[in-house]
DRENPA-3360 file (N, C-alpha, C; in nm, 2 decimals, always signed):
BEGIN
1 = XXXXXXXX = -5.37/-1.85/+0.27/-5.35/-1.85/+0.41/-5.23/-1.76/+0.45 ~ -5.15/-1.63/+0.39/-5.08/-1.59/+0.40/-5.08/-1.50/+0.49 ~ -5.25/-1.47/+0.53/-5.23/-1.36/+0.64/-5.27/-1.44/+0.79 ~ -5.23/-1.51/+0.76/-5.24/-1.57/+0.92/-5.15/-1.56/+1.00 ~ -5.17/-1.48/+1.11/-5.04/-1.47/+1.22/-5.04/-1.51/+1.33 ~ -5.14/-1.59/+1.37/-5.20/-1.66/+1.49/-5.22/-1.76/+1.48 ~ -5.20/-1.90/+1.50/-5.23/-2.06/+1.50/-5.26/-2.07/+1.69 ~ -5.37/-2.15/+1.66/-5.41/-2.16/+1.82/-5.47/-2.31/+1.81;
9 = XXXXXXXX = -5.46/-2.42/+1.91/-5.40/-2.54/+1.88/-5.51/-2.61/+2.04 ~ -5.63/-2.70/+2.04/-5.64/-2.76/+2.08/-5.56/-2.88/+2.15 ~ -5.53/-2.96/+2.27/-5.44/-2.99/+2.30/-5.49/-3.17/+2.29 ~ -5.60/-3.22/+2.34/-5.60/-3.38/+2.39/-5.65/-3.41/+2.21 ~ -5.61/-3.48/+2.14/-5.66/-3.55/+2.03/-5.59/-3.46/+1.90 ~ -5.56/-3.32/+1.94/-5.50/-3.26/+1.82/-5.34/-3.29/+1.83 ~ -5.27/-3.20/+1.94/-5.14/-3.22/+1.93/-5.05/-3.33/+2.04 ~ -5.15/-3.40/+2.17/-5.11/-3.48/+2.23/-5.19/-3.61/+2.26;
17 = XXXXXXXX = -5.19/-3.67/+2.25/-5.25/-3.84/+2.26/-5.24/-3.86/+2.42 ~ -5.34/-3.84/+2.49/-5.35/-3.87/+2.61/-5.45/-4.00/+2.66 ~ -5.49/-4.04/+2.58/-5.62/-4.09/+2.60/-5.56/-4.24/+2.68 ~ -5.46/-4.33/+2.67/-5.41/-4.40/+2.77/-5.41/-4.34/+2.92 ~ -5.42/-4.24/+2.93/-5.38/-4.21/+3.08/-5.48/-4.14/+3.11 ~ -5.60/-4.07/+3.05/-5.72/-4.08/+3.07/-5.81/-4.19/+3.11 ~ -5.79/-4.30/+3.01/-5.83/-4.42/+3.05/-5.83/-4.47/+3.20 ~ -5.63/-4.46/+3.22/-5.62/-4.54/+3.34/-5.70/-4.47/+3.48;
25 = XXXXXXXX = -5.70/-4.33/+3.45/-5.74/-4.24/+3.58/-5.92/-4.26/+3.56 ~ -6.00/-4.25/+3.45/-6.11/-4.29/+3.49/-6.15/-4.45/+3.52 ~ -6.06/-4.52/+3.52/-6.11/-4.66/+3.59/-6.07/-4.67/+3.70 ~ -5.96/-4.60/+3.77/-5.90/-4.59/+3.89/-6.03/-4.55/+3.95 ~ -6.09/-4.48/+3.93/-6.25/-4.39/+3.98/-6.35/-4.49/+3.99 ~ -6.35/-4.52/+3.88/-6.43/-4.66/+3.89/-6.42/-4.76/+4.01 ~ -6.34/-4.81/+4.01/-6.26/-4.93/+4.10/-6.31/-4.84/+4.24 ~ -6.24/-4.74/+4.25/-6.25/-4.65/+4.40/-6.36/-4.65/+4.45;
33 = XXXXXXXX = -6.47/-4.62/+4.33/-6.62/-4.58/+4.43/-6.70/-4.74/+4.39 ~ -6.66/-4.85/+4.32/-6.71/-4.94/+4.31/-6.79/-5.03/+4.19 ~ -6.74/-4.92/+4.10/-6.87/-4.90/+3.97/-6.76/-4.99/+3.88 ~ -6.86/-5.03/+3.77/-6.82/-5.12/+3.65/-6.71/-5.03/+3.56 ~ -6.56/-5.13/+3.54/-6.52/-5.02/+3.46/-6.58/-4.98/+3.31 ~ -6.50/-4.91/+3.23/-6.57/-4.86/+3.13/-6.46/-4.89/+2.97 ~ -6.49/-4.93/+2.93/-6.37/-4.99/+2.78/-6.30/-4.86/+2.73 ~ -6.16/-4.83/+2.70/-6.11/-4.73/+2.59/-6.19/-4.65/+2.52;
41 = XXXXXXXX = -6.26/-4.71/+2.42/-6.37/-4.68/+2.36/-6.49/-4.60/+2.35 ~ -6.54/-4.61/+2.52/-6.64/-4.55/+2.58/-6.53/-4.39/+2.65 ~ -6.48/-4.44/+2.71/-6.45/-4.33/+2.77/-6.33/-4.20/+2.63 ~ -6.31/-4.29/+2.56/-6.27/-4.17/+2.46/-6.34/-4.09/+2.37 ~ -6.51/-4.13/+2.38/-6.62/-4.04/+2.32/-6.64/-3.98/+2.42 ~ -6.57/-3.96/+2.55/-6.65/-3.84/+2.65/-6.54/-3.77/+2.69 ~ -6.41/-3.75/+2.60/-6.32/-3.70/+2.63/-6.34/-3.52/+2.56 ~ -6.26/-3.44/+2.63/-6.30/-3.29/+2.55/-6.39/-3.19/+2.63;
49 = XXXXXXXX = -6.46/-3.23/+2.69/-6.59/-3.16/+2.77/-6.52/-3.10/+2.89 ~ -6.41/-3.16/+2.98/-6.33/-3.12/+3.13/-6.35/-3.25/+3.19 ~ -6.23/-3.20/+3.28/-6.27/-3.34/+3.33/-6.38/-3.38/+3.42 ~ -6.48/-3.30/+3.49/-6.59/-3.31/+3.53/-6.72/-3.34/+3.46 ~ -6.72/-3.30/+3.35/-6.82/-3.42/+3.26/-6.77/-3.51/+3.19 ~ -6.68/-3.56/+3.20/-6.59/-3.67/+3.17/-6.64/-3.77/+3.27 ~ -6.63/-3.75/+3.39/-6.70/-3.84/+3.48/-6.83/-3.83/+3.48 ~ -6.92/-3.72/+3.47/-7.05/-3.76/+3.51/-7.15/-3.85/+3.42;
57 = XXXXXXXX = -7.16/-3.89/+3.30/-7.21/-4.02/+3.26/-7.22/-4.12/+3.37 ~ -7.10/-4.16/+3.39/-7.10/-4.31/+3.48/-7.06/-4.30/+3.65 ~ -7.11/-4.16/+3.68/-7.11/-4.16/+3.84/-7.18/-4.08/+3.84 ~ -7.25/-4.11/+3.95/-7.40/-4.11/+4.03/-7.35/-3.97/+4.10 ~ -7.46/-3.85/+4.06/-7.43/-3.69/+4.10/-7.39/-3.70/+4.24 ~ -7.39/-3.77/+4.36/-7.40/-3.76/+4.46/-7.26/-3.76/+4.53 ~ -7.20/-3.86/+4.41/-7.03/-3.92/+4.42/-6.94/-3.80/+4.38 ~ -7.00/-3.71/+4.29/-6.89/-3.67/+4.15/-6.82/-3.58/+4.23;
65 = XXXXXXXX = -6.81/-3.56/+4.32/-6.67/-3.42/+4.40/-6.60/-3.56/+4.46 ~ -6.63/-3.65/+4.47/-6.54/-3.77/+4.54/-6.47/-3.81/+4.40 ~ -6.54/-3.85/+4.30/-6.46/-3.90/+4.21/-6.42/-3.81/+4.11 ~ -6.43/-3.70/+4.17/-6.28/-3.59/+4.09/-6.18/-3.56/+4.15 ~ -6.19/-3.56/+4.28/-6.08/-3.59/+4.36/-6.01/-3.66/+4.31 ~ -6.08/-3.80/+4.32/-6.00/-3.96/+4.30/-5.95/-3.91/+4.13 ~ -6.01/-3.89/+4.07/-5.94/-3.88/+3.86/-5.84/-3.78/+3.91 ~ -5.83/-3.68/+3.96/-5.73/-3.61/+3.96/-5.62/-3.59/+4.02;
73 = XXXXXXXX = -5.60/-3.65/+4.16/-5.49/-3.75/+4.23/-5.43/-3.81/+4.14 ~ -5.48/-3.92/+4.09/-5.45/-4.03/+4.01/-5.35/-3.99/+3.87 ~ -5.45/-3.85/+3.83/-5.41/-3.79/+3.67/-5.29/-3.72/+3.68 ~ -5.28/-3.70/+3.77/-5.15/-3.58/+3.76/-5.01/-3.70/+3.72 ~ -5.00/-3.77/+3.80/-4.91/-3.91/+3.72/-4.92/-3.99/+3.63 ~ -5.06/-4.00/+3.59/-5.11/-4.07/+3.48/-5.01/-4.02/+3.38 ~ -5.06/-3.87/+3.32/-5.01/-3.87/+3.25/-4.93/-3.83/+3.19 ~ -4.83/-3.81/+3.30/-4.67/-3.81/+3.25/-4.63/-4.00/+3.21;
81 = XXXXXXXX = -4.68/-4.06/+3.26/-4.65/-4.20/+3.20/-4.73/-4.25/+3.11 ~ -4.83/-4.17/+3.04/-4.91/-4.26/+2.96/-4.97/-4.17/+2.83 ~ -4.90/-4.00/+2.78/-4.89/-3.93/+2.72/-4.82/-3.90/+2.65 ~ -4.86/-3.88/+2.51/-4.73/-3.86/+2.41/-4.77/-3.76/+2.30 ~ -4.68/-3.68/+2.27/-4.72/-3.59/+2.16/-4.78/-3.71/+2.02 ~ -4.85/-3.67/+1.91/-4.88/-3.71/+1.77/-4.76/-3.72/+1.73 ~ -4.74/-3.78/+1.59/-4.63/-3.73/+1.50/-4.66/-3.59/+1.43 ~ -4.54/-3.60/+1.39/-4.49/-3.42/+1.35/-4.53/-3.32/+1.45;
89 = XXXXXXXX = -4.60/-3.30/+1.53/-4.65/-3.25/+1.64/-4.52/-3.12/+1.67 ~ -4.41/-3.22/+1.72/-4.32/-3.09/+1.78/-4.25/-3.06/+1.69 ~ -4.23/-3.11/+1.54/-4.19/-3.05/+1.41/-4.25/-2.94/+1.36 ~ -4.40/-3.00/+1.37/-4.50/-2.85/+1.33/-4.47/-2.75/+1.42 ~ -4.47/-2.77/+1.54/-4.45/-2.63/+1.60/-4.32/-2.56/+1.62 ~ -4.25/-2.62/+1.56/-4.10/-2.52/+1.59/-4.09/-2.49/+1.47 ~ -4.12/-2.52/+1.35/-4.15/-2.48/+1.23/-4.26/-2.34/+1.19 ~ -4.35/-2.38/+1.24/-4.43/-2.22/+1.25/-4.39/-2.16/+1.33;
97 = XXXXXXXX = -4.32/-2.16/+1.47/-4.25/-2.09/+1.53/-4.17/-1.98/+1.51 ~ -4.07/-2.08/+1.44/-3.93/-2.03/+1.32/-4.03/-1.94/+1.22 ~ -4.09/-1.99/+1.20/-4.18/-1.87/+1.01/-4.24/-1.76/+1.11 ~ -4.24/-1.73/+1.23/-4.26/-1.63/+1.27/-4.43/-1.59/+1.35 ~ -4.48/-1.73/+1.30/-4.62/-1.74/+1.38/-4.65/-1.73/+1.52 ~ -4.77/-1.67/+1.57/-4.77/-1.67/+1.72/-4.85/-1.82/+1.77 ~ -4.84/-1.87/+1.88/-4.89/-2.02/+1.85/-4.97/-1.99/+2.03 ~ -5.09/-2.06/+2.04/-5.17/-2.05/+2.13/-5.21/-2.19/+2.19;
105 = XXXXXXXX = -5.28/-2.22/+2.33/-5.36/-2.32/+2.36/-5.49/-2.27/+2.35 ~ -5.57/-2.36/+2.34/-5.70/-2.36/+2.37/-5.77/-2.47/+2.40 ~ -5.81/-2.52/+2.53/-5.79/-2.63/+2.61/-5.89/-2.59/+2.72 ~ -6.04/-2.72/+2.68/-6.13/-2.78/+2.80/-6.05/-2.84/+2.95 ~ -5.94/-2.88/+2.90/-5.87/-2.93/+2.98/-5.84/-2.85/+3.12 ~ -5.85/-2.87/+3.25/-5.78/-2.79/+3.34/-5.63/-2.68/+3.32 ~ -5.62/-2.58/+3.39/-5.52/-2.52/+3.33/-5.39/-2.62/+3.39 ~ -5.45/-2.69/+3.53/-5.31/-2.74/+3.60/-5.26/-2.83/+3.52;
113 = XXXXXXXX = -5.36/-2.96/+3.49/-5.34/-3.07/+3.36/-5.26/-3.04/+3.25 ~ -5.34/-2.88/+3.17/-5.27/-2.90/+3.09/-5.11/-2.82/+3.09 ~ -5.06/-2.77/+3.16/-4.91/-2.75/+3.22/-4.85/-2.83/+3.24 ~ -4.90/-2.95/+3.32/-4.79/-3.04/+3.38/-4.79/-3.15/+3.23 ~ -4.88/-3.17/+3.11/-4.83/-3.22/+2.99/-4.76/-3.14/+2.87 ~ -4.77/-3.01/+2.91/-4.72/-2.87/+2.77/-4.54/-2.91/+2.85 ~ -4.56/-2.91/+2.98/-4.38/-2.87/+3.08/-4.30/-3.04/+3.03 ~ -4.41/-3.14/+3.06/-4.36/-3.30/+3.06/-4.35/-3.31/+2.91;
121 = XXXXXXXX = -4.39/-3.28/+2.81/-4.38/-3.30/+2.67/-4.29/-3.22/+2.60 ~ -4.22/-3.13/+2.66/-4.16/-3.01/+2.63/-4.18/-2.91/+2.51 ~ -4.28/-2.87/+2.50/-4.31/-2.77/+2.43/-4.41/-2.65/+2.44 ~ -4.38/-2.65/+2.65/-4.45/-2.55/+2.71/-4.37/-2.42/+2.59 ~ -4.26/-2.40/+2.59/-4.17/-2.30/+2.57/-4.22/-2.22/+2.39 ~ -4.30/-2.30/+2.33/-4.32/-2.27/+2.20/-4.49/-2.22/+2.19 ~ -4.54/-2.21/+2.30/-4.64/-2.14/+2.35/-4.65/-1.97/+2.34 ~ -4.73/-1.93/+2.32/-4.69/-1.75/+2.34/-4.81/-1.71/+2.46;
129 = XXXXXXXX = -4.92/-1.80/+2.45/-4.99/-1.76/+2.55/-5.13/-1.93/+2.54 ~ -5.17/-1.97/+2.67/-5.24/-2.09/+2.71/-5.36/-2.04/+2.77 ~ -5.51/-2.07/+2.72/-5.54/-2.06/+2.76/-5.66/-2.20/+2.79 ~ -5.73/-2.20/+2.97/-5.81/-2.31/+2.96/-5.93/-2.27/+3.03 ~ -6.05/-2.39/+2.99/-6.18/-2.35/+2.99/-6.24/-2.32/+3.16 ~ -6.11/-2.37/+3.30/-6.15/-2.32/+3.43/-6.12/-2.18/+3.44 ~ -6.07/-2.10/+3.33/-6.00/-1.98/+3.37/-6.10/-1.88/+3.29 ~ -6.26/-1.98/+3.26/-6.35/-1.86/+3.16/-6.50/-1.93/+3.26;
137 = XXXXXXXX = -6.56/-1.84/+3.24/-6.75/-1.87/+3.25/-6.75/-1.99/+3.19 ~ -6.71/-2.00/+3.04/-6.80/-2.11/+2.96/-6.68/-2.19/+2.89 ~ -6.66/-2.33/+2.86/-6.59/-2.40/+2.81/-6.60/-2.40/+2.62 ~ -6.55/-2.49/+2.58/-6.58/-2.49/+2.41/-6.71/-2.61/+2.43 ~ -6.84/-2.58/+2.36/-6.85/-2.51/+2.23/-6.85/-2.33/+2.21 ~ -6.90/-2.30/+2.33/-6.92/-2.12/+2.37/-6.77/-2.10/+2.25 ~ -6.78/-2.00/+2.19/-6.64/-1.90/+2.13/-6.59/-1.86/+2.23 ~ -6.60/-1.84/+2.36/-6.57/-1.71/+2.42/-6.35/-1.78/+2.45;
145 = XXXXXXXX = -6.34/-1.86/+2.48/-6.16/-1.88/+2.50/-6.13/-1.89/+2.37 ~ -6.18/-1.85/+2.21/-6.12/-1.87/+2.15/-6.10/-1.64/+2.13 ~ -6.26/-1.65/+2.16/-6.27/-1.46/+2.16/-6.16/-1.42/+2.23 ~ -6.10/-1.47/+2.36/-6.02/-1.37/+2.42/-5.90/-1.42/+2.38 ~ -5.86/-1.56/+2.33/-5.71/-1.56/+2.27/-5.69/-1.44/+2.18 ~ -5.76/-1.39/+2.04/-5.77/-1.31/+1.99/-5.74/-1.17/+2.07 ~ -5.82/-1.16/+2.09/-5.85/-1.04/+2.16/-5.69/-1.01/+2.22 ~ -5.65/-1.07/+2.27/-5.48/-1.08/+2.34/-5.46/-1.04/+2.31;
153 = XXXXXXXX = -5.40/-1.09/+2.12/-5.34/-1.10/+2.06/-5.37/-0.93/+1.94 ~ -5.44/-0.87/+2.01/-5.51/-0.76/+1.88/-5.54/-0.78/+1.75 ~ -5.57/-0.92/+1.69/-5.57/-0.94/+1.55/-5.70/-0.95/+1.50 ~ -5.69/-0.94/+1.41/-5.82/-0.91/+1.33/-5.90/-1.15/+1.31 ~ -6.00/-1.16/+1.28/-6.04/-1.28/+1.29/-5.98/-1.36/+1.21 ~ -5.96/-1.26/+1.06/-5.91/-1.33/+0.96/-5.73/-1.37/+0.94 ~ -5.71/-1.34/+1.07/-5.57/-1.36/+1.08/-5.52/-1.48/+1.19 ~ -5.63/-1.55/+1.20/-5.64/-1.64/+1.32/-5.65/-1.84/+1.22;
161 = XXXXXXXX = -5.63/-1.91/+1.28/-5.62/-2.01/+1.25/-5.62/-2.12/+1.34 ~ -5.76/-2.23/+1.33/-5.78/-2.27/+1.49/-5.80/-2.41/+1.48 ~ -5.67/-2.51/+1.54/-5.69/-2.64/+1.49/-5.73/-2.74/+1.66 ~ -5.83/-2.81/+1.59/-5.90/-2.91/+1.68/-5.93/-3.02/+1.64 ~ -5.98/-3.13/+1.70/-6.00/-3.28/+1.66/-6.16/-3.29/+1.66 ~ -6.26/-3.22/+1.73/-6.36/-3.25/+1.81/-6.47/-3.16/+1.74 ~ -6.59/-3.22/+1.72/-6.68/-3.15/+1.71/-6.74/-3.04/+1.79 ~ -6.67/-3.00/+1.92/-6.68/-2.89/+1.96/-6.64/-2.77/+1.95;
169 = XXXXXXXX = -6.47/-2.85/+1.87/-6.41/-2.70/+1.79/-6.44/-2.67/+1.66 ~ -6.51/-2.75/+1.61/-6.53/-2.70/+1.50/-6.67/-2.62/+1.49 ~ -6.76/-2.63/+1.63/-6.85/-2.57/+1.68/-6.79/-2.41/+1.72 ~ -6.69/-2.43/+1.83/-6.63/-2.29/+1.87/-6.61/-2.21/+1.73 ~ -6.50/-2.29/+1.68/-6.41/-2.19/+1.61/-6.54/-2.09/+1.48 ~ -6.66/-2.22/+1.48/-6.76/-2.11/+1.35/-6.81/-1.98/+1.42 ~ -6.82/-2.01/+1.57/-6.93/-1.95/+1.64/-6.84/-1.84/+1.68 ~ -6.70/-1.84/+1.67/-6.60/-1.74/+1.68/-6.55/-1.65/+1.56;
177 = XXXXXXXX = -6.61/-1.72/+1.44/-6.59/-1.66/+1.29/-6.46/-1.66/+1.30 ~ -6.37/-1.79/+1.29/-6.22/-1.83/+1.28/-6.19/-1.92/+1.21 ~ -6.16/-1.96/+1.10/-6.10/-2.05/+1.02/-6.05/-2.16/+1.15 ~ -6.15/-2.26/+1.07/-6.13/-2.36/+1.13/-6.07/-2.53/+1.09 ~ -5.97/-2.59/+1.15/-5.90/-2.70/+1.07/-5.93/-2.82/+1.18 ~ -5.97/-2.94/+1.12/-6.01/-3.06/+1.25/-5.91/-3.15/+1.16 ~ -5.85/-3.20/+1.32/-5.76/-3.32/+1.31/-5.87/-3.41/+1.28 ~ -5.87/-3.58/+1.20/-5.96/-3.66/+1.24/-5.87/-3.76/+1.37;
185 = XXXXXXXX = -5.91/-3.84/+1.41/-5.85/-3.98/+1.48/-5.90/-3.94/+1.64 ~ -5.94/-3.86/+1.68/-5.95/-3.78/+1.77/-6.06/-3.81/+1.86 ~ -6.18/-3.77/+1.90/-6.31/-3.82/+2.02/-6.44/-3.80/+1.89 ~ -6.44/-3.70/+1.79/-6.54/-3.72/+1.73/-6.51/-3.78/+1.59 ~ -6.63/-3.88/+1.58/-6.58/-3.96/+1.40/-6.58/-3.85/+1.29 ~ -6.58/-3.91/+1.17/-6.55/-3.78/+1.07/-6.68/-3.77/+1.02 ~ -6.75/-3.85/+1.02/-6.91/-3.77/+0.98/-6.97/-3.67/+1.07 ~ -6.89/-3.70/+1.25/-7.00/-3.59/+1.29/-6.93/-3.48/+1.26;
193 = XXXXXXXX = -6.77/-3.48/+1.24/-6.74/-3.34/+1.24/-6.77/-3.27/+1.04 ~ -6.83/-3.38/+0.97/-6.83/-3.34/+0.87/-6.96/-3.19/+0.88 ~ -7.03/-3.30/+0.98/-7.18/-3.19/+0.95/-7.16/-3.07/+1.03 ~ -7.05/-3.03/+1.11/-7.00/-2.91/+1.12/-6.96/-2.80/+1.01 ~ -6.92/-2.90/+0.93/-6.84/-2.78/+0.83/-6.75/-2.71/+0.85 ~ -6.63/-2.75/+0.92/-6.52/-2.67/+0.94/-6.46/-2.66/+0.80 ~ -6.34/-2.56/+0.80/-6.28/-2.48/+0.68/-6.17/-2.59/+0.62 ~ -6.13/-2.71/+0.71/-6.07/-2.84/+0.65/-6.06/-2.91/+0.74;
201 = XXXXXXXX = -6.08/-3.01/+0.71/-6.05/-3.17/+0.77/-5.92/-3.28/+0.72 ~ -5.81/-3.27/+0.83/-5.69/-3.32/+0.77/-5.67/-3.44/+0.84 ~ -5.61/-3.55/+0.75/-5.58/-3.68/+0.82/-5.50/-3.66/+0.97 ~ -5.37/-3.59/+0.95/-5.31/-3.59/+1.04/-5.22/-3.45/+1.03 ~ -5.12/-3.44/+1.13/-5.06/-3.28/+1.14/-4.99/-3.25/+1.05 ~ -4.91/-3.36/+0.97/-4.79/-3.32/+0.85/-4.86/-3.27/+0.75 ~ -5.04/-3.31/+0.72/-5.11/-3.19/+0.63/-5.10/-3.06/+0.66 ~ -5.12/-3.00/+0.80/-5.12/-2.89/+0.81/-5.03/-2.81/+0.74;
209 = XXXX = -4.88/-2.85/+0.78/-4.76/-2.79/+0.74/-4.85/-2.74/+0.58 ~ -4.84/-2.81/+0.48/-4.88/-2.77/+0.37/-4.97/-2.68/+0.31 ~ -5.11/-2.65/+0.41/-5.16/-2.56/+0.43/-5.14/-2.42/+0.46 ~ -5.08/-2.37/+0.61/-5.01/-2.27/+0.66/-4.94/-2.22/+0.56;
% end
């Protein structure tokens, strides 16, 4: 892994634990339009997609610009009170920072969302460049936000390194020909991201260090 000069870093399930404040903003939605809420559990297998297919499972197409309204009023406070980086999380990154690595987002997430948790978590600043899936045509699984991080960045593929939790990154990052590392604990279990075949599967972030 010595030629790696790029680490690019999925955000909800890899380096920040949001799923409390996910939770509370899609039952808020619920409650609002009237619907049955939905358990932790349920709503953390439909996390990763944006937050507009995050609701549409369990609201009726006719609602869903009402109850994105309502999740995203709600979210923007959520989750400064109900988000928290992983462990080692901001160790890892001031650590590859210091060794001279460039470090990226790559995030389904809204770009507003994910600012107001990179600014509230503080480690907008260890960023070199963010990118999110409203600011492309196509979200992850498509390669294409992981094609133009690169591309930024002028590096060649094999100098890229692309860590996610989710069976969609480990879909991106092949379909992007990028070495690819999945967090487990995250929205997909570890069998489904086995049958992906990403380039490693690590318990948690203090493996990486050892890796890199």
């Amino acid at each position: 892994m010595q030629n790696i000069k790029l680490v690019i870093f999925d955000l909800d399930g890899t380096l920040i634990d949001a799923y409390a404040a996910i939770s509370s903003s899609y039952n808020y939605v619920m409650r609002k339009l009237g619907l049955a809420p939905k358990s932790p559990a349920v709503i953390r297998r439909l996390v990763g997609w944006g937050d507009k297919n995050l609701l549409r499972p369990h609201v009726p197409e006719h609602s869903l610009d009402k109850a994105l309204r309502f999740y995203r009023n709600h979210h923007k406070l959520s989750l400064i009170r109900r988000s928290h980086l992983y462990p080692h999380a901001r160790m890892l990154l001031r650590r590859l920072k210091t060794r001279g690595f460039k470090l990226a987002v790559a995030s389904n997430r809204p770009s507003r969302f994910s600012l107001i948790l990179l600014k509230h978590l503080r480690i907008i600043g260890l960023f070199d460049y963010i990118l999110c899936a409203d600011k492309l045509k196509r979200g992850k699984p498509d390669p294409e936000i992981l094609n133009k991080i690169v591309k930024r960045f002028a590096l060649k593929k094999s100098q890229v390194l692309y860590i996610g939790d989710m069976v969609i990154d480990a879909q991106a990052g092949r379909r992007a020909k990028v070495k690819t590392i999945i967090v487990t604990g995250g929205s997909s279990n570890i069998a489904e991201i086995k049958k992906e075949h990403p380039f490693k599967i690590i318990s948690g972030l203090d493996k990486l260090a050892k890796i890199v």
